[in-house]
C-alpha positions in Angstrom: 62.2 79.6 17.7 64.7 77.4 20.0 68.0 76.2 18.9 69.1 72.6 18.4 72.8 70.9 18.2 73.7 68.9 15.4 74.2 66.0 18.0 71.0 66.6 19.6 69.0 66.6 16.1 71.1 63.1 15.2 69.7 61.8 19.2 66.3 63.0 18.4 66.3 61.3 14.8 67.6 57.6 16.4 65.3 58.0 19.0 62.3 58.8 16.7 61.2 61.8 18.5 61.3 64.3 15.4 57.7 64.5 13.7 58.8 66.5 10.3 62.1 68.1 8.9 61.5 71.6 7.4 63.8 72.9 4.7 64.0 76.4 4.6 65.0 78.6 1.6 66.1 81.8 3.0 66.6 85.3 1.7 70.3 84.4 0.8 69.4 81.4 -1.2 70.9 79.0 1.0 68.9 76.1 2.8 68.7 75.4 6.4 66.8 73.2 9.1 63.8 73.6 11.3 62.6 69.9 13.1 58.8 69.9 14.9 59.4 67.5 17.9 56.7 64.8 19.3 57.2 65.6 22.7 57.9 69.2 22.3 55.9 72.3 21.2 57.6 74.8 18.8 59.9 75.0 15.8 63.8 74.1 16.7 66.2 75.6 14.2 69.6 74.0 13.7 72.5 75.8 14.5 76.8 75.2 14.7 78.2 75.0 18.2 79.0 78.5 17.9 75.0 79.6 18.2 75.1 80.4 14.7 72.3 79.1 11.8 73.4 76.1 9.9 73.1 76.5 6.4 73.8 75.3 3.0 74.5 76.6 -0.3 72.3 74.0 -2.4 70.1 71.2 -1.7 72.9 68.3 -3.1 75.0 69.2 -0.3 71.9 69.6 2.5 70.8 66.0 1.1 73.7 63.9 0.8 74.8 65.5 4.5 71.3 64.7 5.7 71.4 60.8 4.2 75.1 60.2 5.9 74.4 62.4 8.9 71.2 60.5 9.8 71.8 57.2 8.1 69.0 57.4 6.0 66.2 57.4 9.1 64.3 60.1 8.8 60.8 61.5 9.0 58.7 63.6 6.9 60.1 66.6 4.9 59.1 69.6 3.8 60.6 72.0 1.7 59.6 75.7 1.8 61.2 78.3 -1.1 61.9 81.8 -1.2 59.2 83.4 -2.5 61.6 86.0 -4.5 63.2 84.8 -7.6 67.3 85.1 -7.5 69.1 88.1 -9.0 70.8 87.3 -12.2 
């Protein structure tokens, strides 16, 4: 999987050239961002300017940073969940 910027992602979104937005539950519970391109092949994951995965502890917070972030433009989503149930 190749790696995206946060300023690259917000480019690709203006410029239209992100087919769909996949929201990813992970193992830890937290969500994070895979975008398919329309001129690229592959899955591009966002990540920090550190290299590392961006992530988020709920869905509110992915949301409201993805409606500010992105101004509201933005292409399909999907939204895949872990399959394991949280421990209590």
């Amino acid at each position: 999987m190749n790696d995206v910027y946060e300023a690259e992602l917000t480019d690709f979104i203006k410029n239209k050239a992100v087919k769909q937005i996949n929201i990813i539950q992970n193992k830890t519970n937290k969500y994070q961002i895979s975008i398919t391109l329309t001129w690229k092949k592959g899955e591009w994951r966002l990540v920090t300017s550190r290299g590392k995965i961006r992530e988020w502890v709920s869905l509110d917070r992915l949301t409201l940073h993805m409606r500010t972030r992105y101004n509201g433009v933005l292409p399909p989503i999907t939204l895949t969940l872990n399959k394991e149930l949280p421990e209590k």
